[in-house]
N, CA, C and O atoms as CSV, one atom per row, in Angstrom:
chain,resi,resn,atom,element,x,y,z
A,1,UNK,N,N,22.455,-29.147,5.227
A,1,UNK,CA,C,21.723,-29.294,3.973
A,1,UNK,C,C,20.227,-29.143,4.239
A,1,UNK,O,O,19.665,-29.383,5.307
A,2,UNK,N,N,19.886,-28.879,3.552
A,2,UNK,CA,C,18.184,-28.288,3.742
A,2,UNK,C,C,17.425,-29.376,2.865
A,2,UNK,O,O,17.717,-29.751,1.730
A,3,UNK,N,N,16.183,-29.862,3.828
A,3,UNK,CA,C,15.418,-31.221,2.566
A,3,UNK,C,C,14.024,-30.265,1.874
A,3,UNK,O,O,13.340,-29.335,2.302
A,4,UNK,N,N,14.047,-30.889,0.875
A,4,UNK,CA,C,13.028,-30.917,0.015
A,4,UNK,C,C,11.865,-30.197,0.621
A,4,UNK,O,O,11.370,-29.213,0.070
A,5,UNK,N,N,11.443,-30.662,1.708
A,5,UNK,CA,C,10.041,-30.085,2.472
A,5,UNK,C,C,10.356,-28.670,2.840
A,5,UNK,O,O,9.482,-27.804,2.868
A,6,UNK,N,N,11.592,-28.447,3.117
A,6,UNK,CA,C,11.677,-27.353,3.627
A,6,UNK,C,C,12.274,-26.269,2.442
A,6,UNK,O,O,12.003,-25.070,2.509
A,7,UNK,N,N,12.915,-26.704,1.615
A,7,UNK,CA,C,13.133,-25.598,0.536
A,7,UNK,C,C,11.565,-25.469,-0.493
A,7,UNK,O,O,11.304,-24.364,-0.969
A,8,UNK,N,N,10.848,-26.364,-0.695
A,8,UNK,CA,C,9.414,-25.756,-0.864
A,8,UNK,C,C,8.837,-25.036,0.023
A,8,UNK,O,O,7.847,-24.480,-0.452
A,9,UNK,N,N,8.984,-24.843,0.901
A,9,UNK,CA,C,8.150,-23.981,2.273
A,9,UNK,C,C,9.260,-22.331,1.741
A,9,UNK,O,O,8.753,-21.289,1.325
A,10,UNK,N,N,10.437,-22.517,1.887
A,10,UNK,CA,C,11.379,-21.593,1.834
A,10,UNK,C,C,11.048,-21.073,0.252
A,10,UNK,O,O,10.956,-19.852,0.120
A,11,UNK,N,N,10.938,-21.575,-0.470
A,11,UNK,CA,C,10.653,-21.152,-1.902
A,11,UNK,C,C,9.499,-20.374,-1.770
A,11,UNK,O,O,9.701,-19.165,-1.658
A,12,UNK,N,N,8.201,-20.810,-1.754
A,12,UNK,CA,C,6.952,-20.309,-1.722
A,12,UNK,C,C,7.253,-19.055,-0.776
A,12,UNK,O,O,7.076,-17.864,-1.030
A,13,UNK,N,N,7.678,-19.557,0.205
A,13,UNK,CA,C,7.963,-18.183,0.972
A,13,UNK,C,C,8.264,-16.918,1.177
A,13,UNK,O,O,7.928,-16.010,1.938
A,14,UNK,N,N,9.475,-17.218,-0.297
A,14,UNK,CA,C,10.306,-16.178,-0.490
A,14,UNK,C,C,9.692,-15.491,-1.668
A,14,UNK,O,O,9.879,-14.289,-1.851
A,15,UNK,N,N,8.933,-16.253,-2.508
A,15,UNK,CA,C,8.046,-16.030,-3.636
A,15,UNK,C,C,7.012,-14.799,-3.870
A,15,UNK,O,O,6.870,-13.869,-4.664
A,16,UNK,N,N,6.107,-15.546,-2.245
A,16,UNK,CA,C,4.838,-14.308,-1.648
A,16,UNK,C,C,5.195,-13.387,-1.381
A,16,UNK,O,O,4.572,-12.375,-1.702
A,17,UNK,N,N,6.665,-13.311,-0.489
A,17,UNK,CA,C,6.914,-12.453,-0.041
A,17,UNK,C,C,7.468,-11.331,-0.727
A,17,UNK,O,O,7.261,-10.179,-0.349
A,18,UNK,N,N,8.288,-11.672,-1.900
A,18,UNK,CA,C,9.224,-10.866,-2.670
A,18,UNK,C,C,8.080,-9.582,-3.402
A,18,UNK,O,O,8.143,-8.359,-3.533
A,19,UNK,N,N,7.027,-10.698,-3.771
A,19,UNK,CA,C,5.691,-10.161,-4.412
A,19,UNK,C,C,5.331,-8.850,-3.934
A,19,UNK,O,O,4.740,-8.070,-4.680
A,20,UNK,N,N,5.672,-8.511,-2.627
A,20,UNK,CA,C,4.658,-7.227,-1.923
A,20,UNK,C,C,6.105,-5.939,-2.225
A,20,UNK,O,O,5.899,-4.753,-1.969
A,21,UNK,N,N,7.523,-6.428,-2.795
A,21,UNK,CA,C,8.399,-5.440,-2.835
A,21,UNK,C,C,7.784,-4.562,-3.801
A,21,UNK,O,O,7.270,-3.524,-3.386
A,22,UNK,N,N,7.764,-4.853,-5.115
A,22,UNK,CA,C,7.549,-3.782,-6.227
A,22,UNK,C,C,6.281,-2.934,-5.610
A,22,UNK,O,O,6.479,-1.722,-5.702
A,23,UNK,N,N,5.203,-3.233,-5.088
A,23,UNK,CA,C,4.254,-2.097,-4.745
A,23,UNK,C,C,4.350,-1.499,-3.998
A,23,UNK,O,O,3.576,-0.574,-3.750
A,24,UNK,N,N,5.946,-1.987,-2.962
A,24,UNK,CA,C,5.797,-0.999,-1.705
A,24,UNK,C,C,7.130,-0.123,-2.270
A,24,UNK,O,O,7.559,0.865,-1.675
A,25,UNK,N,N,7.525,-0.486,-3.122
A,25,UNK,CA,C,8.538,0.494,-4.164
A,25,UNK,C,C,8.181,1.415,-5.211
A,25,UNK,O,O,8.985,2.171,-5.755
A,26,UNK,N,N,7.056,1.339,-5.457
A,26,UNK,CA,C,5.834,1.828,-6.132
A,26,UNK,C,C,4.937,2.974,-5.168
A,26,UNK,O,O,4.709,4.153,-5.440
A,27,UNK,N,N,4.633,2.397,-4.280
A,27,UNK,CA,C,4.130,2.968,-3.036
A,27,UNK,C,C,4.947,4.345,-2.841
A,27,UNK,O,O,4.403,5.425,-3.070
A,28,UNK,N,N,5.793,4.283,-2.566
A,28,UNK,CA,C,6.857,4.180,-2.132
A,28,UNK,C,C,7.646,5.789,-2.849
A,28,UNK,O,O,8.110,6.848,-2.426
A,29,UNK,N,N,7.479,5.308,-3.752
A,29,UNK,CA,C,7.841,6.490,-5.055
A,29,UNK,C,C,7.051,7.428,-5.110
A,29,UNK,O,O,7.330,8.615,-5.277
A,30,UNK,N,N,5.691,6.799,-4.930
A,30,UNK,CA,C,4.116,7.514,-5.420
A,30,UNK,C,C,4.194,8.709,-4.315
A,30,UNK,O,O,4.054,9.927,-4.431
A,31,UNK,N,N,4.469,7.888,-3.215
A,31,UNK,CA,C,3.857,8.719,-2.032
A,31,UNK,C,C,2.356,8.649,-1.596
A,31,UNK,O,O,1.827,9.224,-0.645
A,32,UNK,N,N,1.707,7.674,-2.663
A,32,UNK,CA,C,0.721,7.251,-2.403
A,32,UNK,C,C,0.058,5.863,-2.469
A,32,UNK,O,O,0.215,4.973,-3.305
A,33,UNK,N,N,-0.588,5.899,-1.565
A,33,UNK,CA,C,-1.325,4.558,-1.441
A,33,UNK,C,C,-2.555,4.313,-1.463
A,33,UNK,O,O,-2.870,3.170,-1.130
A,34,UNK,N,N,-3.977,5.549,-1.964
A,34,UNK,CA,C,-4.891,5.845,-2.360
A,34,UNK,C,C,-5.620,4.741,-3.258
A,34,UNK,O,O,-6.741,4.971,-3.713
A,35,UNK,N,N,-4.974,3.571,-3.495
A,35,UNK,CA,C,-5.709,2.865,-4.814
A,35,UNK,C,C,-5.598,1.320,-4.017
A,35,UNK,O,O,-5.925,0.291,-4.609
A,36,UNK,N,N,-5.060,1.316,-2.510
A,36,UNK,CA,C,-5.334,-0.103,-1.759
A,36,UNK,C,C,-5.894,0.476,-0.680
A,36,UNK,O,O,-5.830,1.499,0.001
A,37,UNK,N,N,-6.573,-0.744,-0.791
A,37,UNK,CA,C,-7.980,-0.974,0.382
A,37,UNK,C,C,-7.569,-0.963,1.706
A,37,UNK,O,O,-6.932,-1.933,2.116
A,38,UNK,N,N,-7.761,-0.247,2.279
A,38,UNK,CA,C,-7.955,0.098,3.888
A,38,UNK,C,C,-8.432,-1.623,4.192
A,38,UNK,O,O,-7.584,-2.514,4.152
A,39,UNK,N,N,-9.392,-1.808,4.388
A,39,UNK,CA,C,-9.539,-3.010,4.586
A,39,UNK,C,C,-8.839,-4.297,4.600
A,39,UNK,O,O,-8.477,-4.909,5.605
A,40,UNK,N,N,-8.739,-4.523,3.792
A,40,UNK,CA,C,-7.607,-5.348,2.891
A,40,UNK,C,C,-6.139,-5.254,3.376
A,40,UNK,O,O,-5.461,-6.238,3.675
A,41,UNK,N,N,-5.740,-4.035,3.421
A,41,UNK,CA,C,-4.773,-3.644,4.426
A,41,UNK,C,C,-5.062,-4.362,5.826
A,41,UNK,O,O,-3.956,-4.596,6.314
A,42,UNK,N,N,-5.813,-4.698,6.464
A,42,UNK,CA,C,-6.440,-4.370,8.092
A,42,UNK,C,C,-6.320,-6.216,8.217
A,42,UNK,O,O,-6.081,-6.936,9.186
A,43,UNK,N,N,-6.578,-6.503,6.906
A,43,UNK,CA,C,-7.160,-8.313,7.203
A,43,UNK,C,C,-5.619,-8.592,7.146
A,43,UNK,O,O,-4.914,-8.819,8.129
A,44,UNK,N,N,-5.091,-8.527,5.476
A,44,UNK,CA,C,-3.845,-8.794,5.277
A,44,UNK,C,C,-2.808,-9.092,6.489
A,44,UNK,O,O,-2.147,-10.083,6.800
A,45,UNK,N,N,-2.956,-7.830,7.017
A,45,UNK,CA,C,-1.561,-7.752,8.320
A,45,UNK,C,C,-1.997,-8.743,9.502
A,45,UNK,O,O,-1.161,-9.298,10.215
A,46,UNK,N,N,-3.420,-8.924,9.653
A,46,UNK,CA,C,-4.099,-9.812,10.432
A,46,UNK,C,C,-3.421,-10.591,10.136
A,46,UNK,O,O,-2.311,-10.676,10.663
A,47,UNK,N,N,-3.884,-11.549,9.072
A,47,UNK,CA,C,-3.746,-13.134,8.822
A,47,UNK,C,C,-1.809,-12.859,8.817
A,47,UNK,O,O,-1.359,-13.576,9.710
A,48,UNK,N,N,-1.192,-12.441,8.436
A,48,UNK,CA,C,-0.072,-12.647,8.633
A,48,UNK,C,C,0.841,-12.616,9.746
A,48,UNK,O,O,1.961,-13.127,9.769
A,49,UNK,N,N,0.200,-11.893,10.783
A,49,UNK,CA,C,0.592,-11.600,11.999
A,49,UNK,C,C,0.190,-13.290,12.514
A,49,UNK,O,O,0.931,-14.058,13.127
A,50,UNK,N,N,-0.851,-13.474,12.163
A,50,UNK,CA,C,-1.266,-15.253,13.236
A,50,UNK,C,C,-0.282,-15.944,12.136
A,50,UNK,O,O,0.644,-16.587,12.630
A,51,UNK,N,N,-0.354,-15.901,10.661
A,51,UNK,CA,C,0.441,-16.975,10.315
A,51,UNK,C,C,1.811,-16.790,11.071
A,51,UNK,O,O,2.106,-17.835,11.651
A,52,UNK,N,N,2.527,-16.018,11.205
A,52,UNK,CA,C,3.791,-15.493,12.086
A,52,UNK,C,C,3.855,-16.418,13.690
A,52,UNK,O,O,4.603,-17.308,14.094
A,53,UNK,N,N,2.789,-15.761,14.246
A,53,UNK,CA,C,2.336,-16.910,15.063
A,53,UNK,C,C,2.614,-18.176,14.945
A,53,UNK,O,O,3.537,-18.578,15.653
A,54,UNK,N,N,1.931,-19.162,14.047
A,54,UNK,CA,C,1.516,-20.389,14.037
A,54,UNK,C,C,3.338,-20.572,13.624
A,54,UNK,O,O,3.925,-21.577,14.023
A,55,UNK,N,N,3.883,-19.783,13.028
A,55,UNK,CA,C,5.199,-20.391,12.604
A,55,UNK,C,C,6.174,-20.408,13.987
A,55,UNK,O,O,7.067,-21.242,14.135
A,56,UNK,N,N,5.928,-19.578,14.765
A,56,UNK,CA,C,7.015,-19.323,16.287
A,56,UNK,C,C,6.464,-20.540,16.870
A,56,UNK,O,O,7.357,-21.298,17.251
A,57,UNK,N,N,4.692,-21.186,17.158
A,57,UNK,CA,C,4.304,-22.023,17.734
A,57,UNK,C,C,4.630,-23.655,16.965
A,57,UNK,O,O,4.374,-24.795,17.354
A,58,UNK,N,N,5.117,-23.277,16.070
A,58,UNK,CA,C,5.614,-25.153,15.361
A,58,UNK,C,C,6.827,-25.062,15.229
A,58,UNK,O,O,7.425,-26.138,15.228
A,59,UNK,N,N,7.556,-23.946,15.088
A,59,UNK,CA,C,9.511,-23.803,15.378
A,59,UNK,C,C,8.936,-23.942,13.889
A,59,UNK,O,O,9.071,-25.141,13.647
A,60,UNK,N,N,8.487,-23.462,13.008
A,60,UNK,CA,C,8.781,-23.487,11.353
A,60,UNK,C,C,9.500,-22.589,10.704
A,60,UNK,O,O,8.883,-21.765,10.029
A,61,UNK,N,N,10.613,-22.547,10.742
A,61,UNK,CA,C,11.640,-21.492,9.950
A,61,UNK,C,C,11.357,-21.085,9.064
A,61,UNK,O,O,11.537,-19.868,9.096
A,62,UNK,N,N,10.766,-21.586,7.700
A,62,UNK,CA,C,10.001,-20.870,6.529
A,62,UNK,C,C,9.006,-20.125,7.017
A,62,UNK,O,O,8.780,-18.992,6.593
A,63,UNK,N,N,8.247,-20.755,8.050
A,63,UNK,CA,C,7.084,-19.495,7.857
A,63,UNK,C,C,7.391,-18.308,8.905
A,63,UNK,O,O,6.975,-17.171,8.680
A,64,UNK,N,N,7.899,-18.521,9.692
A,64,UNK,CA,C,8.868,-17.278,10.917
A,64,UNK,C,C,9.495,-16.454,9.483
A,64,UNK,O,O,9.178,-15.281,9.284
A,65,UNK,N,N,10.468,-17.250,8.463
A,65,UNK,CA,C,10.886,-15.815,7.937
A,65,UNK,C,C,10.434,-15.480,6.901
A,65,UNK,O,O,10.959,-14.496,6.381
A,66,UNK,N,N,9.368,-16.102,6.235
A,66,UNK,CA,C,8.268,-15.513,4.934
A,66,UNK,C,C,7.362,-14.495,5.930
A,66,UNK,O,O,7.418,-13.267,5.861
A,67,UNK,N,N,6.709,-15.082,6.657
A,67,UNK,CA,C,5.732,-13.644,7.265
A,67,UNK,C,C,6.340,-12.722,8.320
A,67,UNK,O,O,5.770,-11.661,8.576
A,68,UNK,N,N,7.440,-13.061,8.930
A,68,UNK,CA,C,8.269,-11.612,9.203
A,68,UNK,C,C,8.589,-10.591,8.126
A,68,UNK,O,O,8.330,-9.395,8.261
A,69,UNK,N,N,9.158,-11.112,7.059
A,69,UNK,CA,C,9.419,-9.609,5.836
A,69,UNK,C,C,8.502,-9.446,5.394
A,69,UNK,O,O,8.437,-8.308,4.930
A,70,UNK,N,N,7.110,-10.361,5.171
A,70,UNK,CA,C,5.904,-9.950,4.575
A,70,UNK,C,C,5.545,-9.038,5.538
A,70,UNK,O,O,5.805,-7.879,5.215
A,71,UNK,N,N,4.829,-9.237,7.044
A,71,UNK,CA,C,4.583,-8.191,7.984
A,71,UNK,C,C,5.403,-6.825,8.381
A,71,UNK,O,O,5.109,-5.921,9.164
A,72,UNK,N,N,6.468,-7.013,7.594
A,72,UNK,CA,C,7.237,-5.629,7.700
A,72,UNK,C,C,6.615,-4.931,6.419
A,72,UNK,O,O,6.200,-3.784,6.585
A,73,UNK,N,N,6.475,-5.658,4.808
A,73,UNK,CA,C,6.500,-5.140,3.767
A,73,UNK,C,C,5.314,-4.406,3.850
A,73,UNK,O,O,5.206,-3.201,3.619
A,74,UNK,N,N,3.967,-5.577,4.365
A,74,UNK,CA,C,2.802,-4.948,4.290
A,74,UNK,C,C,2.327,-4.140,5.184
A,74,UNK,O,O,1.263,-3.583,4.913
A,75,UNK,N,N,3.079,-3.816,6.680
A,75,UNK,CA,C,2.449,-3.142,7.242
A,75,UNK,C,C,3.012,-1.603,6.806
A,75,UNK,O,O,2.470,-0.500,6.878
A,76,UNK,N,N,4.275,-2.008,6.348
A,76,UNK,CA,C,4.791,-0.483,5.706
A,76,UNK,C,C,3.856,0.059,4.556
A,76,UNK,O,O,4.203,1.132,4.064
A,77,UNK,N,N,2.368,-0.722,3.914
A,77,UNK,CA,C,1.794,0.063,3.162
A,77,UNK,C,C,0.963,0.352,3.873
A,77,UNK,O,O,0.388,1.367,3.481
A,78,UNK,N,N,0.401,-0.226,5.190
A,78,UNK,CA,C,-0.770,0.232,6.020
A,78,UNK,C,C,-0.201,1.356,6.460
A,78,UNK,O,O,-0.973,2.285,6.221
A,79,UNK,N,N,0.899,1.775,7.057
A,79,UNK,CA,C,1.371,2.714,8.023
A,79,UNK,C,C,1.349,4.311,6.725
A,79,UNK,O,O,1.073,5.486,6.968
A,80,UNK,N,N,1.805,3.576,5.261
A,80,UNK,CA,C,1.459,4.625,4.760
A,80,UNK,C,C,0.375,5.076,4.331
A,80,UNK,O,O,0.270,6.265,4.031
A,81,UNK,N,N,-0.825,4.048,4.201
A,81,UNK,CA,C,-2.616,4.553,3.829
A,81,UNK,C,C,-2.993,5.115,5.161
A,81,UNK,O,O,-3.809,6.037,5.156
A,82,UNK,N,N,-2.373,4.568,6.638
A,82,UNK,CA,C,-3.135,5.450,7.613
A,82,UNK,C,C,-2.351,7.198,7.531
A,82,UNK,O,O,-3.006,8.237,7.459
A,83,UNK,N,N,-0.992,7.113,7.564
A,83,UNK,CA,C,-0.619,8.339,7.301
A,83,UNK,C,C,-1.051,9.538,6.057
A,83,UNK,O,O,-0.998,10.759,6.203
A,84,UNK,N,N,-1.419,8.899,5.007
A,84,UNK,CA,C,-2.357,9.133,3.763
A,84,UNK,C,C,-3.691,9.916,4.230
A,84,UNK,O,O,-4.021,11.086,4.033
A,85,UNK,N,N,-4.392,8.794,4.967
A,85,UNK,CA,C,-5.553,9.213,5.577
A,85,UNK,C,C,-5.785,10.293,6.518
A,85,UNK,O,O,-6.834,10.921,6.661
A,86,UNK,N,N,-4.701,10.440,7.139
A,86,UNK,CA,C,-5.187,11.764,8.236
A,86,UNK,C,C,-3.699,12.801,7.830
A,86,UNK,O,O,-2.782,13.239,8.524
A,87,UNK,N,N,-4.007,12.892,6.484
A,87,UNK,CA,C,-2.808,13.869,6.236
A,87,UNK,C,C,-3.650,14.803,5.380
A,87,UNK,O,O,-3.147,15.815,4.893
């Protein structure tokens, strides 16, 4: 059974994360990614890569698997603005 603390962690989790599907389905469709920030892209995958981190370094199961599919979702829009960029 899962407590309270942890299905709020798991909720929110799944919440943020679900959030980045429609634009990378959007993305995705477009073939383009011309209208997000390079930048923004660059920080984004940052901070999620350490939050990823901080979750392997406390054994936190919500945040190991909210910023694993987030760092897949979002780096799949970086990989397509850098491919964008030198295409």
């Amino acid at each position: 059974m899962i407590d309270s603390v942890n299905f709020f962690g798991l909720l929110g989790g799944f919440l943020t994360t679900i959030a980045f599907v429609p634009q990378v389905i959007k993305s995705w469709r477009a073939k383009s990614v011309k209208d997000l920030s390079f930048l923004w892209l660059i920080i984004f995958n940052s901070g999620v890569t350490f939050w990823l981190i901080y979750g392997f370094l406390k054994s936190d199961i919500a945040i190991i698997l909210a910023n694993s599919i987030t760092l897949i979702l979002a780096s799949s829009l970086l990989f397509m603005k850098i491919k964008e960029y030198y295409s």
